[in-house]
N, C-alpha and C positions, 0 to 999 in steps of 0.2 A: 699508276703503274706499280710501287710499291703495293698500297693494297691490294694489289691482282695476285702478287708474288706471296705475301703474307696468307691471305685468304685459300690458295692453292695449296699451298704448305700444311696449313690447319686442317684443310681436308684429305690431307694422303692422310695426314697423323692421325685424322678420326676413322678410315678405313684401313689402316693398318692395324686400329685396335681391335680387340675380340670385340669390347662391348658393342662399338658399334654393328656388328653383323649379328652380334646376339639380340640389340633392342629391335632391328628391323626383322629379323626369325618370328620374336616372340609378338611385337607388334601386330604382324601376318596372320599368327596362327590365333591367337586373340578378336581381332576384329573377321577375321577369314570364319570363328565359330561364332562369333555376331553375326552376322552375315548370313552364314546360310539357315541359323536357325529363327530368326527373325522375316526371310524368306519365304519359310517353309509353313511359321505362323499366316502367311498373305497369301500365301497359296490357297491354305486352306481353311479362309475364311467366305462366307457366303460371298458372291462377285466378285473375288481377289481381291479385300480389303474390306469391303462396306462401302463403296464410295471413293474411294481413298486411291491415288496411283500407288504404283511403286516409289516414285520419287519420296511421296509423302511418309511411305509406311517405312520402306526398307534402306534407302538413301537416310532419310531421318533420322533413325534410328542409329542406324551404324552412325552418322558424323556425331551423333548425341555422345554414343561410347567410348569415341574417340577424345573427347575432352577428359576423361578421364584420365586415359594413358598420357595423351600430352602432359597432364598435369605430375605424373609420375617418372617421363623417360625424360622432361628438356632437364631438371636438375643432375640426371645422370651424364649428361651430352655436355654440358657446361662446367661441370664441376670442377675440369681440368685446365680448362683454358688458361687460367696466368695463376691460379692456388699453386701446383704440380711446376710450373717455370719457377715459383717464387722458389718453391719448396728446392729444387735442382739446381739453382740459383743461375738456371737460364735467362730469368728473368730481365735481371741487370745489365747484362750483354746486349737484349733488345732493348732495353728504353734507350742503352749507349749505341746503338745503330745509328744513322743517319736517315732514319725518320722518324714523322711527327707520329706525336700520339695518337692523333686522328686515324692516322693512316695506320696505325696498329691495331687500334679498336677495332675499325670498321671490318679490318682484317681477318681479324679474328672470328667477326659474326658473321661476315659474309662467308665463311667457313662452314660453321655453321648452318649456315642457311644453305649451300649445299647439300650437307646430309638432309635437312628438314623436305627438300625439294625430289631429292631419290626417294624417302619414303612418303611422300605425298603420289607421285606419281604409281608408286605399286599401289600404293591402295587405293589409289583412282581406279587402277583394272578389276578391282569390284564390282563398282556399281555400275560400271560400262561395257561389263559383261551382260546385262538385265537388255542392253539395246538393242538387240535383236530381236527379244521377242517381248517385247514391253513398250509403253508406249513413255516410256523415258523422259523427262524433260531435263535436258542437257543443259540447259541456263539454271537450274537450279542447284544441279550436280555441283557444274564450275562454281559457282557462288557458296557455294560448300566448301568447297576447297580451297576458295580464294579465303572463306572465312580462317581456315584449318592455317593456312599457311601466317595469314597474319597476327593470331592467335600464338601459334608454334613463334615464330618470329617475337613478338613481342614476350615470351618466357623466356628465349633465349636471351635478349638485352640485360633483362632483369637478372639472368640466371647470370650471366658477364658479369654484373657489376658486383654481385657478390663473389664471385669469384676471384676478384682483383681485390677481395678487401681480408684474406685468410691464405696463410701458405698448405692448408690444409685441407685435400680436395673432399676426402667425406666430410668437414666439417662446413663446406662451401655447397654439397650437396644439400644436407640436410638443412642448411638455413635458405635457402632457393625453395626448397620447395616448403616450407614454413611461409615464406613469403608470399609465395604463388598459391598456397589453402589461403590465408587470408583474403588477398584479392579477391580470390573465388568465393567466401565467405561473406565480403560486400554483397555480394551481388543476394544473398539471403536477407541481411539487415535489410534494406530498401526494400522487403516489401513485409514485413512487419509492423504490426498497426503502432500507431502512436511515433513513430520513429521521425524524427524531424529533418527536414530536406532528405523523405525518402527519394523522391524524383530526380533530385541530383545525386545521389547514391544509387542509384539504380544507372545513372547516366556514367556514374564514372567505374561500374562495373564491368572489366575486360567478357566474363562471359555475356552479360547484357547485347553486349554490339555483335558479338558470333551469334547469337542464336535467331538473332535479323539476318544473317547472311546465311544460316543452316536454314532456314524458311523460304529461300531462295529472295528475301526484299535487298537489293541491291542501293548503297543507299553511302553517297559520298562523305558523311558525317562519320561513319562506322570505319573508313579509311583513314580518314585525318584523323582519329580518335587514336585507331592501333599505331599511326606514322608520328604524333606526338608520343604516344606513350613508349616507343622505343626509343628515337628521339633521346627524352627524358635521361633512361639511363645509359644509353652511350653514352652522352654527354657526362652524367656522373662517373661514367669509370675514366673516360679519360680525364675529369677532376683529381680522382684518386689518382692515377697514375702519374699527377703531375707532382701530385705534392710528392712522391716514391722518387720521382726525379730531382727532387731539389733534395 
């Protein structure tokens, strides 16, 4: 119940912020000119594609771009979460609340995952626009998005735990997404010749298991993968948070 309460709270405060209504504007009009010009290449290709559906061409395409941004907006979306309390020194007020850590974390992200969920859904009205007159494959789509969201989801964990470790929210953005190019960086080492335990490097690259689920291969190792590795750093920030409490 607590986390219900927490998690609610963190999402009025992320849409009462500008940024938030500015990252899902820019978001829109960014993937929105993906979109139709990546379309407009399918259109007018021999057969509408070569072969190729929409799912493949223009679905694709767009969720590919999309990794980008996320890799840009979750460090902006996170940056504030306990950096800006420490800094306000709201902070200290919540760890002295009568609830657990857990229940603050989880709070916190599942906030977060709120907003990640309103802009998943508008940019779902993209490619669900193509359904009428396409021959669309909807399980691919979803498996897209399912990718997008656990992807999304797993930057935000990570972007939490930096954020609980600086009272300083650009200094919390900018080392998130430092973090989150690295990760993303793995997934290049692993396939570099000579590289040793590429294949385990390749396995424990966050974009490796999205780009199975952008392909539409639905595939329960690629969930447990993304549900440990947020896991992981919840669990670290409510580490951090404990030792702030003692």
């Amino acid at each position: 119940m607590n986390t219900l309460i927490i998690a609610r709270a963190e999402l009025r405060r992320i849409f009462l912020s500008p940024l938030a209504w500015a990252v899902l504007a820019v978001v829109q009009v960014l993937l929105g000119f993906v979109f139709v010009n990546v379309l407009f290449d399918f259109i007018n290709q021999p057969g509408f594609g070569g072969g190729f559906g929409a799912s493949d061409v223009v679905v694709g395409q767009v969720f590919g771009f999309a990794t980008i941004l996320v890799l840009l907006i979750m460090p902006l979306m996170t940056m504030r979460l306990f950096a800006e309390e420490r800094k306000s020194g709201t902070l200290n007020l919540l760890l002295s609340a009568p609830v657990s850590l857990t229940e603050i974390v989880l709070g916190k992200f599942l906030g977060v995952l709120g907003f990640i969920v309103v802009l998943l859904a508008v940019t779902a009205l993209m490619p669900l626009a193509l359904l009428p007159t396409t021959d669309l494959d909807v399980g691919r789509v979803a498996a897209g998005l399912l990718g997008l969201l656990l992807l999304m989801g797993s930057f935000a964990a990570a972007g939490l735990f930096v954020s609980s470790l600086t009272r300083e929210p650009t200094i919390a953005a900018v080392a998130s997404f430092g973090l989150l190019l690295l990760i993303w960086l793995v997934n290049i080492l692993g396939y570099q010749d000579g590289v040793p335990f590429a294949e385990v490097i390749r396995y424990l690259s966050l974009i490796e298991h999205y780009e199975s689920l952008r392909r539409g291969v639905f595939n329960t190792a690629d969930i447990a993968y993304y549900a440990l590795f947020t896991a992981l750093f919840l669990g670290l920030t409510v580490q951090r948070l404990d030792l702030e409490r003692q």
